[in-house]
Structures are given as structure tokens and as C-alpha cells.
C-alpha positions in Angstrom: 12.3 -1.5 -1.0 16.0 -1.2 0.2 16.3 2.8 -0.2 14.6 5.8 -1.2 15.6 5.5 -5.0 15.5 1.9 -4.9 16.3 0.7 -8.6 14.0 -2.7 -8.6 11.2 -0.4 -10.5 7.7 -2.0 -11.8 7.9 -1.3 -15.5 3.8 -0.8 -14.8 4.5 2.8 -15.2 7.1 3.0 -18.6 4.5 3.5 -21.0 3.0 6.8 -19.4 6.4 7.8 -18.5 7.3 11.8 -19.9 11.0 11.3 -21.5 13.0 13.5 -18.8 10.8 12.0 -15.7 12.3 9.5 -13.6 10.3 7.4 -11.7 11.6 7.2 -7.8 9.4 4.6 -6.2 6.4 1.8 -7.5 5.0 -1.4 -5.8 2.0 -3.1 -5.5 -0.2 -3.7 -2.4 -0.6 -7.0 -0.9 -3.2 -9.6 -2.0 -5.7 -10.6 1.1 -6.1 -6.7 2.8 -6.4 -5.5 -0.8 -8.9 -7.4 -1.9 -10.7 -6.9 1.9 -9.7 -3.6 2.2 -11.6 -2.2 -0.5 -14.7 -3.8 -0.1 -15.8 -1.4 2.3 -19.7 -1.1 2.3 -19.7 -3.7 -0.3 -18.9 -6.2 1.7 -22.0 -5.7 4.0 -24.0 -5.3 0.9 -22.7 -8.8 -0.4 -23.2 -10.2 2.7 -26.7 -8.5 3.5 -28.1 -10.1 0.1 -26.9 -13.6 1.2 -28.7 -13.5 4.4 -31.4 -12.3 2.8 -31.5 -14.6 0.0 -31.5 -17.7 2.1 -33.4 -16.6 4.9 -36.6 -16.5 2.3 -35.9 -18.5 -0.7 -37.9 -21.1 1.5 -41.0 -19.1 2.9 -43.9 -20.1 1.2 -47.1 -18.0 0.8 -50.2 -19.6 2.4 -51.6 -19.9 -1.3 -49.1 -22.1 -2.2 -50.5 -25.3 -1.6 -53.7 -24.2 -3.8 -51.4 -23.6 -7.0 -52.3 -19.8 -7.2 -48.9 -18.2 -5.9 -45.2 -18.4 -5.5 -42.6 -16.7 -3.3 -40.3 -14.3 -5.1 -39.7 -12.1 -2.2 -36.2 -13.5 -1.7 -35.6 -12.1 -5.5 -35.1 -8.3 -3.7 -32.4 -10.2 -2.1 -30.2 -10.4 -5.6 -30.0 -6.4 -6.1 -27.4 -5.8 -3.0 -26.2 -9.7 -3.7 -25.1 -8.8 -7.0 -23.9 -5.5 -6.0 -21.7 -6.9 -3.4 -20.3 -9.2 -5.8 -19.3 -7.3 -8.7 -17.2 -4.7 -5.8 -15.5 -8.0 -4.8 -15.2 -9.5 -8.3 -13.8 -6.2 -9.5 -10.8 -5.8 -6.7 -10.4 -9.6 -7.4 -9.8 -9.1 -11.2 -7.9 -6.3 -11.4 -5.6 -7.0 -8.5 -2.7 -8.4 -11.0 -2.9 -5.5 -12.9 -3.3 -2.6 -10.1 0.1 -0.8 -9.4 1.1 2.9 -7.6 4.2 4.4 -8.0 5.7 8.1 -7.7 8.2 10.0 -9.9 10.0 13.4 -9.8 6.8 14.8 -11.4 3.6 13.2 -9.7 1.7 10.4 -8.3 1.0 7.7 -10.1 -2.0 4.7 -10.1 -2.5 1.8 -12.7 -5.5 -0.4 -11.9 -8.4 -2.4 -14.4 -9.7 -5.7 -15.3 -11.1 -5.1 -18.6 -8.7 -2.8 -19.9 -5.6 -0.7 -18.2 -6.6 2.6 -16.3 -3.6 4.8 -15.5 -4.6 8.1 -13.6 -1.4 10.6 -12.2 -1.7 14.0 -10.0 1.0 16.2 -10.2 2.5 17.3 -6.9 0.8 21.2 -7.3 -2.7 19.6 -7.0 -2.1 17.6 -4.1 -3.1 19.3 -1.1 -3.2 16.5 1.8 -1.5 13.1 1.8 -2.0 10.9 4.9 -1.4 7.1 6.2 -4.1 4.8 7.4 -3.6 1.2 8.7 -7.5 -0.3 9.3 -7.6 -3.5 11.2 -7.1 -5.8 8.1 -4.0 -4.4 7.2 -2.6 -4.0 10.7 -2.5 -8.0 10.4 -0.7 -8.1 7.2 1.4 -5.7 8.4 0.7 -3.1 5.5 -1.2 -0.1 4.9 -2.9 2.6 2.7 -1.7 6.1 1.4 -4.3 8.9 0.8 -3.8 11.6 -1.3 -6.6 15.0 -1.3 -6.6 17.0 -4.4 -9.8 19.0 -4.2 -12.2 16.4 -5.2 -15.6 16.4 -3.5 -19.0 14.7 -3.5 -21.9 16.7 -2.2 -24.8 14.6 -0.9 -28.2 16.4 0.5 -26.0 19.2 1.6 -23.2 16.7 2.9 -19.9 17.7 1.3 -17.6 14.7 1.1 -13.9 14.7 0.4 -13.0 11.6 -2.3 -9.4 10.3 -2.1 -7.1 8.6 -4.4 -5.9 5.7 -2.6 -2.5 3.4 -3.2 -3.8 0.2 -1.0 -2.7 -2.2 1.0 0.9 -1.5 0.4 4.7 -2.5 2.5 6.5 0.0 4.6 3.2 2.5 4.2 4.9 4.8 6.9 8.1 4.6 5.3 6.5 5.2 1.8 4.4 7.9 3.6 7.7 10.0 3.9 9.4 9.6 1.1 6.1 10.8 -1.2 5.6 13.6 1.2 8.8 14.7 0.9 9.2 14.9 -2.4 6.0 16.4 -2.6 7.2 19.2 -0.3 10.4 19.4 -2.4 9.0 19.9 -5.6 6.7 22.1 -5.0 9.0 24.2 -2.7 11.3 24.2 -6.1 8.8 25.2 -8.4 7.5 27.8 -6.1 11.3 29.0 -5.3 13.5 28.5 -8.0 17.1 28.1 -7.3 19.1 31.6 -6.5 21.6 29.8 -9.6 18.7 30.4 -12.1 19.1 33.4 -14.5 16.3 36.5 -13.5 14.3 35.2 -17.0 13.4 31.9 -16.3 11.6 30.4 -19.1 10.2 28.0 -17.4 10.8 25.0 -14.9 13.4 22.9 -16.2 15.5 22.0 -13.7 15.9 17.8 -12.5 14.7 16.9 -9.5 17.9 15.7 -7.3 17.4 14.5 -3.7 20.1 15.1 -1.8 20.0 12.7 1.7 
């Protein structure tokens, strides 16, 4: 990433592309704290049904030896076992095909391992976009972008916010500014149109043009 409109573009992003939007920005996040990263409470889960798998899988019940019974109380061990593995088997699988990217329009997110999952949020529903760097990607020296746009999870009277996340990704501070400033632009345009527009504006049509 050499410069804010850095021309080396993912072509991830062409086929969802509007015809007069221009795509400022994509990459993709880093392989290790992805995968790691995203895990999250699955990754206790995965490694809960392990320990639990092999700490009883050999405990026998005393009416063993008489041919009456059988342990199966390390199967309860498989439900957070397989759990835990199809969180890790799903970042796994789709990492080759997950890629973020932003444009003079909106956010952008591609991920999937089964099929291809695009999802964008335009710049006037984002209301919060901040940078994290957990201890896994402090070592790989990337980090992850948040963005809020009014989603929320309500859980026994807990409200939760849910974010959409580009992972695990270079420069996250540097890419931090650049999407929040275009963010701030564009919606600063949209909301203030240029004094050079005529009093009946049809709509917004101008182009989005950074000026450094």
C-alpha cells in the first residue's frame, strides 16, 4: 500500500462494482492472526471438547468388567469439539477467498467457502469505525478495523453491539485514516453540497475527489 489511491487494486471487488464508483483501497488480512483472530470463543470451545474427550474416553464404569455397560460420557465431549472445529475450519476455508476493500461509495467485505458472500455499508449508515490490535496481531504486526452501523443483539436484557470486521489486515492505523476520512468526506458532501451546485439539485451526482 504505497499511497492513499494506491492503483495495485484486488479485482475481488469488480463484479459488485456500481459503473461510476471507483474503488480507493482493497487487501486482504494476513494468514496466521486471521485464522487465530477469529476464533475467539471458539477456540476455547475446540479446545474444551479435546480435554474433555480424552480426559474420559478411558474411564470405565464399574459394570464394565460384568458386560452390562459402557462409557459414553466422553461422547458430550464431541458437541463443543465439533463446534470448535467447524469455527476453525470455516476461517481456514474461506481465508483465500475473504477480501475488504473501500470505494468512493461504501465499505466493502467478500468472504465464503462454499460459495462467495459480498456484503457493503454505505458511508450514511456507518456510525462508529475504530482500530483494534489484540495480542496476536500485535505479533504479526497487523490489526483489525471495526465498523458500527446500528446492529444489535439483545440477550436476557443485555443489548450487544455486532460489528463488521475487516481482519487481520497491514498498516490497520494507516488504513484506519484513510476510511475514516473518506467516510467523513462523503458524508460531509452529501450532507453539504458544494456552493457550485445549482439551488435544484436533483440529486447527488457529484465524484468523489480527494484532494491531499
Amino acid at each position: 500500500m504505497s499511497s492513499t489511491f494506491d492503483k495495485n487494486l484486488l479485482p475481488q471487488f469488480d463484479s459488485v462494482k456500481d459503473n461510476d464508483e471507483e474503488i480507493l483501497w482493497t487487501g486482504k488480512p494476513k494468514f496466521i492472526p486471521y485464522i487465530f483472530s477469529g476464533l475467539g470463543a471458539g477456540l476455547f470451545t475446540l479446545a474444551f471438547g479435546i480435554v474433555w474427550v480424552l480426559g474420559n474416553y478411558n474411564i470405565k464404569p464399574d459394570n464394565v468388567e460384568s458386560g452390562s455397560g459402557w462409557n459414553y460420557f466422553w461422547l458430550f465431549g464431541l458437541i463443543p469439539l465439533l463446534q470448535g472445529l467447524y469455527v476453525f475450519l470455516n476461517r481456514l476455508l474461506s481465508f483465500s477467498n475473504t477480501a475488504y476493500g473501500y470505494s468512493n461509495k461504501r465499505v466493502m467485505m467478500r468472504t465464503g467457502f462454499i460459495g462467495t458472500d459480498f456484503k457493503t455499508i454505505d458511508y450514511d449508515k456507518i456510525s462508529d469505525i475504530e482500530v483494534t490490535v489484540n495480542i496476536i496481531e500485535r505479533m504479526y504486526n497487523v490489526g483489525s478495523i471495526r465498523f458500527f452501523s446500528g446492529r444489535t443483539q439483545t440477550d436476557e436484557g443485555n443489548t450487544t453491539k455486532l460489528y463488521d470486521v475487516w481482519s487481520a489486515i497491514e498498516n490497520p492505523y494507516e488504513v484506519f485514516k484513510m476510511v475514516k476520512q473518506t467516510s467523513v468526506d462523503i458524508k460531509t458532501d452529501f450532507n453539504y453540497p458544494n456552493a457550485l451546485r445549482p439551488e435544484t439539485n436533483p440529486g447527488y451526482k457529484t465524484k468523489y475527489d480527494r484532494k491531499d
